[in-house]
C-alpha positions as CSV (number, residue, x, y, z in Angstrom):
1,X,155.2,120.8,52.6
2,X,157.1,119.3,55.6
3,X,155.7,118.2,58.6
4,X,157.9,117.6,61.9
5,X,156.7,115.9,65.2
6,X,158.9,116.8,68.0
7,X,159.3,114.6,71.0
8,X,157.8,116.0,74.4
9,X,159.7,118.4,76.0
10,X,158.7,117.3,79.5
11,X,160.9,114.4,81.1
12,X,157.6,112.4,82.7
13,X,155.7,112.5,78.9
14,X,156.4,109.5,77.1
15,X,153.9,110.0,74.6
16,X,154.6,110.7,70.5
17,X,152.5,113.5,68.9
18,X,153.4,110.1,66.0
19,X,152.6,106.4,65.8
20,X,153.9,103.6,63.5
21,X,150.6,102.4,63.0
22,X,148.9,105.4,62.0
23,X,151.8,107.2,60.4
24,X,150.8,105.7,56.6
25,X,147.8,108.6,56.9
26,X,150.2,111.1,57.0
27,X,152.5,109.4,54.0
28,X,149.7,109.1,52.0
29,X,148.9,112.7,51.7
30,X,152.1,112.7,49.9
31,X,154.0,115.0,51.8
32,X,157.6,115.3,53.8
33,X,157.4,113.9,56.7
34,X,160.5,114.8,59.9
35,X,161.1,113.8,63.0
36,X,163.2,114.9,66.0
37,X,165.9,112.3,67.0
38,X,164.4,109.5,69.3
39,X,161.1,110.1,69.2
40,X,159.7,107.1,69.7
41,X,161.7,106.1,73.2
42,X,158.7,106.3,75.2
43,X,156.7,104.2,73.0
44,X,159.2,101.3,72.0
45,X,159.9,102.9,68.9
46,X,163.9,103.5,67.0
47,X,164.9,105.9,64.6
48,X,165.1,103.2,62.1
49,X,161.4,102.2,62.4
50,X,160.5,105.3,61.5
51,X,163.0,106.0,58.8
52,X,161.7,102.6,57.1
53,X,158.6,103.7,57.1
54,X,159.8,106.8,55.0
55,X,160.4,109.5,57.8
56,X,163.6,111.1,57.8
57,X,165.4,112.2,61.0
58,X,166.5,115.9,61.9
59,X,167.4,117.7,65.2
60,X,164.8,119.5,67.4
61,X,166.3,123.0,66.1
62,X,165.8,121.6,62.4
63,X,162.5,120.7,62.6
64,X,161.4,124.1,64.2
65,X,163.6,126.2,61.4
66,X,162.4,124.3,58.1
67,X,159.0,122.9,58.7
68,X,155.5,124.6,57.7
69,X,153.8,122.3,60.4
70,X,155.1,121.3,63.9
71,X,153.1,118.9,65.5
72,X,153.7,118.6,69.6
73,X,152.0,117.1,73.1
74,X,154.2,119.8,75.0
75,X,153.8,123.7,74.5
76,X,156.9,125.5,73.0
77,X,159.2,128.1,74.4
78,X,159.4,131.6,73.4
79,X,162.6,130.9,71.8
80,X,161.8,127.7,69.8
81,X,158.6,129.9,68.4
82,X,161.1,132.6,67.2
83,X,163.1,129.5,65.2
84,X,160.1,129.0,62.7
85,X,159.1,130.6,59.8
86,X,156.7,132.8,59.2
87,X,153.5,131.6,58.1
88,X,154.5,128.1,59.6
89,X,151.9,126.4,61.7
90,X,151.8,124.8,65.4
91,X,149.7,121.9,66.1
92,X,149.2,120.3,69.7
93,X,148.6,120.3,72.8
94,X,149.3,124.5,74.3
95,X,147.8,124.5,77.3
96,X,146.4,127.8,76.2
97,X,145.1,129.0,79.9
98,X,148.4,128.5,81.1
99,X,150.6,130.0,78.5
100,X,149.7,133.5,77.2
101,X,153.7,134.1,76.6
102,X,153.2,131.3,73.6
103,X,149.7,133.1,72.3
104,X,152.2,136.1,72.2
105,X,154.9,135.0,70.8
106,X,153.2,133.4,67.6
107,X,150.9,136.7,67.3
108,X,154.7,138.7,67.3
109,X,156.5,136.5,64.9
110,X,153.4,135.5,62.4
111,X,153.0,132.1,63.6
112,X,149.7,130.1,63.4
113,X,148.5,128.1,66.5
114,X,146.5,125.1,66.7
115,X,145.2,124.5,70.0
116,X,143.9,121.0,70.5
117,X,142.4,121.3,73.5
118,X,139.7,123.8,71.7
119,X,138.3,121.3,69.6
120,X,134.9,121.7,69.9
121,X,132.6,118.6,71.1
122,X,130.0,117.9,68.1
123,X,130.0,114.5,66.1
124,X,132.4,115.5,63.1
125,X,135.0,116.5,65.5
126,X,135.0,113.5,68.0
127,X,137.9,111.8,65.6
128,X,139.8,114.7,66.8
129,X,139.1,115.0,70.4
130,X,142.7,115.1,72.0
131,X,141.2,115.9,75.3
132,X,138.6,112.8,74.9
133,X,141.1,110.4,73.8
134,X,143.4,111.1,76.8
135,X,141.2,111.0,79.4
136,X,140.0,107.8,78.3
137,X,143.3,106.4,78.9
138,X,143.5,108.2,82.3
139,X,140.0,106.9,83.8
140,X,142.0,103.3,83.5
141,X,145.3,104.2,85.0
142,X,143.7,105.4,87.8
143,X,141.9,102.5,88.7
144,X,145.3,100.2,88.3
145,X,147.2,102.9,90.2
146,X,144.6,103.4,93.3
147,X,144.9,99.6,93.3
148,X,148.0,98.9,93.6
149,X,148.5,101.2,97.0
150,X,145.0,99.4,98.4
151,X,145.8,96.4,100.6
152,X,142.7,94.4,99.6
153,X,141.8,93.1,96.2
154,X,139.5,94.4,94.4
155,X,137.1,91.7,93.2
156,X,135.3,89.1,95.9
157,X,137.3,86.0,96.2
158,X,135.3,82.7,97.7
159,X,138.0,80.8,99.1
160,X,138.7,77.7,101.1
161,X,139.7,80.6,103.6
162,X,137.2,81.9,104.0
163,X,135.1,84.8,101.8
164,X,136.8,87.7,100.5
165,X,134.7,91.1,99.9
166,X,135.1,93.4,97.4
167,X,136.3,96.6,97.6
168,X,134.2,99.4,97.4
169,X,135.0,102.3,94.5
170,X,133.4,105.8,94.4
171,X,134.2,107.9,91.2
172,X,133.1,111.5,92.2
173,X,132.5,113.2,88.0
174,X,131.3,110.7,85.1
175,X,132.6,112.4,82.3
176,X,134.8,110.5,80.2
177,X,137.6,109.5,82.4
178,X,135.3,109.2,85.4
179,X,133.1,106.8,83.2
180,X,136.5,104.6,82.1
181,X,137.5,104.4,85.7
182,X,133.7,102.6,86.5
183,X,134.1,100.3,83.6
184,X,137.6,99.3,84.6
185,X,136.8,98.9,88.3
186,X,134.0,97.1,87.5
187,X,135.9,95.0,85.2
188,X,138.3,94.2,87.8
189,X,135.8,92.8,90.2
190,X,135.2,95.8,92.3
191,X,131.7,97.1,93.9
192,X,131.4,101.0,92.7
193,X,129.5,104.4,92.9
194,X,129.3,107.1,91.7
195,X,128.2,111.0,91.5
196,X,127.9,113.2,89.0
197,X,126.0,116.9,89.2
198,X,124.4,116.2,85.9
199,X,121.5,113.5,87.1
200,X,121.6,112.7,82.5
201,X,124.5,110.5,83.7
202,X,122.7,107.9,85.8
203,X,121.7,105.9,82.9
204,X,125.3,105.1,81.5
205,X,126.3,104.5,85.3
206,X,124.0,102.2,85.5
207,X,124.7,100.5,82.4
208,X,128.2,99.5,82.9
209,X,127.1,98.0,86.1
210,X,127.5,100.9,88.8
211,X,125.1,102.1,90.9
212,X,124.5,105.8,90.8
213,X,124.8,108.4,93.8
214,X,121.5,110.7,93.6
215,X,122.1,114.1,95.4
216,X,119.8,116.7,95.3
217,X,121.9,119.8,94.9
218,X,118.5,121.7,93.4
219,X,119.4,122.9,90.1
220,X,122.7,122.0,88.0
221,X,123.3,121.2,84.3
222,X,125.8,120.6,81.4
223,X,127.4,123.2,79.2
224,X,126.7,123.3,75.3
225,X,129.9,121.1,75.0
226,X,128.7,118.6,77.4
227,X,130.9,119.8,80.4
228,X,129.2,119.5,83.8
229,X,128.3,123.4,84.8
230,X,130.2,125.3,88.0
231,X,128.8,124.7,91.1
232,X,127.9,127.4,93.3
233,X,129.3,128.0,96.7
234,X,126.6,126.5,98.4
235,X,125.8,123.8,96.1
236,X,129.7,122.5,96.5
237,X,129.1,122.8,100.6
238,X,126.2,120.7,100.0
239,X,127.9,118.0,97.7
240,X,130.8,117.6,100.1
241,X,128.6,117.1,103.1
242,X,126.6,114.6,101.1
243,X,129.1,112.6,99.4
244,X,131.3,112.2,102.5
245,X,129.1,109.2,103.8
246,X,129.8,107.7,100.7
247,X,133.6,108.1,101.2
248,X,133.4,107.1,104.9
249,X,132.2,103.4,103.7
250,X,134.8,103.4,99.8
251,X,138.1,101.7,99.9
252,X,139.0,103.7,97.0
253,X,137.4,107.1,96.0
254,X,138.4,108.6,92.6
255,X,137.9,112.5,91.8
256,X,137.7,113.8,87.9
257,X,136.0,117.0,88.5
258,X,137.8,119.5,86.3
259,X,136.7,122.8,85.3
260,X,137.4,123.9,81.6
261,X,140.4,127.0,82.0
262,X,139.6,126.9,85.7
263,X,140.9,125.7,88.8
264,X,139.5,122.2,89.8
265,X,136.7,122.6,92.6
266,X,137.5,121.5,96.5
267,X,135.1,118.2,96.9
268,X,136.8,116.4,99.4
269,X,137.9,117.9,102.7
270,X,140.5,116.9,105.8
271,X,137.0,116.3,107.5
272,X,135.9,113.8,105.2
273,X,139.3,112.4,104.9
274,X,139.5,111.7,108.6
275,X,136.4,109.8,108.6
276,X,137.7,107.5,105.9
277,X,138.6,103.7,106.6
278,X,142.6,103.5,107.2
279,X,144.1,101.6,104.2
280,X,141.8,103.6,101.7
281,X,142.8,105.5,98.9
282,X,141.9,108.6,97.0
283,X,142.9,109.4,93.6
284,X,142.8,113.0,92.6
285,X,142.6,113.2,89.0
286,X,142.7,116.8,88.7
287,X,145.7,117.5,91.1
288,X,147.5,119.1,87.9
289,X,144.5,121.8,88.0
290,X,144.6,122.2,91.9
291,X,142.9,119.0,92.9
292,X,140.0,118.5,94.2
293,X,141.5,116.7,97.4
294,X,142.6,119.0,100.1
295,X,146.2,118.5,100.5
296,X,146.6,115.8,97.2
297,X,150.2,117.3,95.6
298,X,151.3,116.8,92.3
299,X,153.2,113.4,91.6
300,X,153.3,112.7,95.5
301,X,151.3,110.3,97.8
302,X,150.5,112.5,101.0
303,X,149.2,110.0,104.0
304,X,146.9,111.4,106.8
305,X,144.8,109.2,109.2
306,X,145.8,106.3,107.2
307,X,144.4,107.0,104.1
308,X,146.8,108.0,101.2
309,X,146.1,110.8,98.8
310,X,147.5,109.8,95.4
311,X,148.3,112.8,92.7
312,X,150.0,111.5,89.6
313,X,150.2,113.8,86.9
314,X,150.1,113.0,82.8
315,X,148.3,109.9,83.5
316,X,147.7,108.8,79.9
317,X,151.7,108.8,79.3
318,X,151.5,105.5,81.8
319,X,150.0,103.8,78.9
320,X,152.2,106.1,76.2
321,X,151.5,103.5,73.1
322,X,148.3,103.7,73.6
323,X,148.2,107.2,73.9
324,X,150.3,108.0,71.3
325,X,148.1,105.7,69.2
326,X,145.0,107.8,69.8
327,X,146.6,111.5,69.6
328,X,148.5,110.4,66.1
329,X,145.1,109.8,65.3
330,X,144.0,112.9,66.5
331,X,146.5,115.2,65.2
332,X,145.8,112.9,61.8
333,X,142.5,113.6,61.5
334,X,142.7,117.1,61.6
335,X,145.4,117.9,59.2
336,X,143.3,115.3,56.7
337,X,140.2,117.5,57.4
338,X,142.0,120.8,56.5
339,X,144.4,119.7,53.8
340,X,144.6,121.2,50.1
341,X,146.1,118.5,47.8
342,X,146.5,121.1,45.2
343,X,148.2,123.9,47.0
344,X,149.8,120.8,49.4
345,X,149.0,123.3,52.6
346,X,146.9,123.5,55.0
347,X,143.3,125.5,54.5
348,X,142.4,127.9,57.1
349,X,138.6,128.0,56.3
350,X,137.2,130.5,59.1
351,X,133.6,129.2,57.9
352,X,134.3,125.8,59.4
353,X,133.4,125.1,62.8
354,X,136.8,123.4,63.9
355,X,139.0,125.7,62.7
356,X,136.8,129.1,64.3
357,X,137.3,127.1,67.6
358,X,140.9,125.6,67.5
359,X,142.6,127.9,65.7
360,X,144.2,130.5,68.6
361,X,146.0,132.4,66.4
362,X,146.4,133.5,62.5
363,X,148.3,135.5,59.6
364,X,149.3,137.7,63.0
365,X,146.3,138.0,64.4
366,X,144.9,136.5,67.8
367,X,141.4,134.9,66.6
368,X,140.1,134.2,69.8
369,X,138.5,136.4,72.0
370,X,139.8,135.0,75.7
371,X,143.0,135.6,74.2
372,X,143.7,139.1,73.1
């Protein structure tokens, strides 16, 4: 069996779908491990490192044409699909909603796809949790990014000066990346809120030191997988209305609110935005799924009434070690999970919870319903 990582085919993703530090998992399994030349530029990491470690280096069009697994941060084209062979397996990162020409593609040319982003959220699965494990990383980034364009500091300084306040942070969605971006503001010194539509949230707010933004937007929830649930119309009315006050008063507001396959919902408005201190900043997290800033554009800073709107996409990449750490582990943990030893493959058990949900396609068939 060979295995091939392929370096990002997007020029702003440093990240490695491999690690040097977690690449021995892999090696132990006892398999052939490629690798697409210069790999590991975005994460400090030559040809040679890898090739020590027992790795041997081919071109991108290699990889794709010889290898029975193809493991990848960026979604393939139509024409790199049509260079495997059959039977052969992708695993990564497909941004499935966005990309029904790959879902094609491998159902056309008997290709099986592995979409990351479907791993489902129980407790066996968290070791796998792509989604999880980047998001993390982005909750931090966007507290060191929104900081550097403030023109305060964040934590309260008592000087010979005088006193120095600290900014005030608002995270608007305490998920995973919304709870990261609390810790680490609060870390660096800096007073923070935040607001979340499910009220089962207010506990771990206040437990890394936060206080907690109670709206009543009557009733709301979380999805089976632990997402927050879609707002209605009036309900997202009512949340903007609310949570403006708390924007008029923030130096820095931060938005995570993302919607599972959907666009990102509208929370903060040119209204709001034009009530807001001059100097503040906003940070939308989900400008890559519309935003939820009016006016935030991707991997721009847009300025209006003084307040800039930040939209960086591919956050975790920032801090691409790291994050290539953590999806190596990731993409790791599942091939471990589903590997035969005696037939050296990988075992499609439909039975198993991880593979019903992840696996897109199969033997030239579309297996999941959204999809066909």
């Amino acid at each position: 069996m060979i295995i091939s990582a392929l370096k990002s085919n997007n020029s702003k993703d440093n990240r490695s779908p491999i690690h040097k530090e977690t690449i021995s998992t892999l090696i132990n399994l006892g398999i052939e491990i490629w690798f697409e030349d210069n790999i590991g530029e975005g994460v400090n990491t030559s040809n040679e490192i890898f090739q020590e470690l027992g790795l041997k280096k081919h071109s991108r069009n290699e990889c794709l044409e010889n290898s029975d697994l193809v493991i990848t941060n960026q979604s393939l084209t139509k024409e790199e699909v049509e260079l495997m062979k059959k039977n052969a397996t992708i695993l990564g990162m497909v941004n499935p909603f966005s990309n029904q020409e790959l879902i094609e593609t491998c159902y056309k040319s008997n290709i099986n796809l592995v979409s990351m982003e479907f791993i489902p959220r129980i407790t066996r699965a968290q070791k796998m949790d792509v989604l999880s494990s980047q998001a993390n990383l982005a909750g931090y980034v966007a507290v060191i990014e929104a900081a550097k364009h403030l023109s305060t500091a964040l934590p309260m300084m008592m000087t010979a000066a005088g006193t120095l306040k600290p900014a005030k942070v608002f995270v608007i969605g305490v998920g995973v990346a919304g709870l990261q971006a609390i810790a680490t503001a609060k870390r660096l010194g800096a007073r923070v809120e935040a607001f979340d539509t499910r009220d089962v949230v207010e506990e771990q707010v206040n437990s890394l030191g936060a206080k907690f933004v109670k709206i009543d937007l009557g009733e709301t929830g979380e999805t089976d997988q632990g997402y927050a649930k879609e707002l209605t119309e009036e309900q997202i009315k009512m949340q903007k209305e609310l949570q403006s006050k708390v924007c008029e008063k923030s130096d820095i507001v931060i938005t995570t609110a993302q919607l599972f396959g959907k666009p990102a919902p509208k929370l903060i408005d040119n209204k709001t935005i034009d009530k807001m201190i001059p100097g503040s900043v906003i940070f939308d997290m989900a400008v890559e799924s519309g935003g939820n800033v009016e006016g935030s554009q991707v991997d721009e800073i847009i300025e209006r009434n003084g307040v800039k709107i930040i939209g960086i996409s591919n956050l975790a990449s920032r801090v691409s070690s790291h994050a290539s750490l953590a999806l190596s582990n990731n993409y790791n943990n599942w091939i471990i999970d589903f590997f035969d030893k005696d037939s050296l493959s990988i075992n499609f058990d439909f039975e198993d919870e991880i593979i019903q949900s992840s696996v897109l396609v199969y033997g030239g068939k579309i297996m999941n319903e959204r999809f066909k």
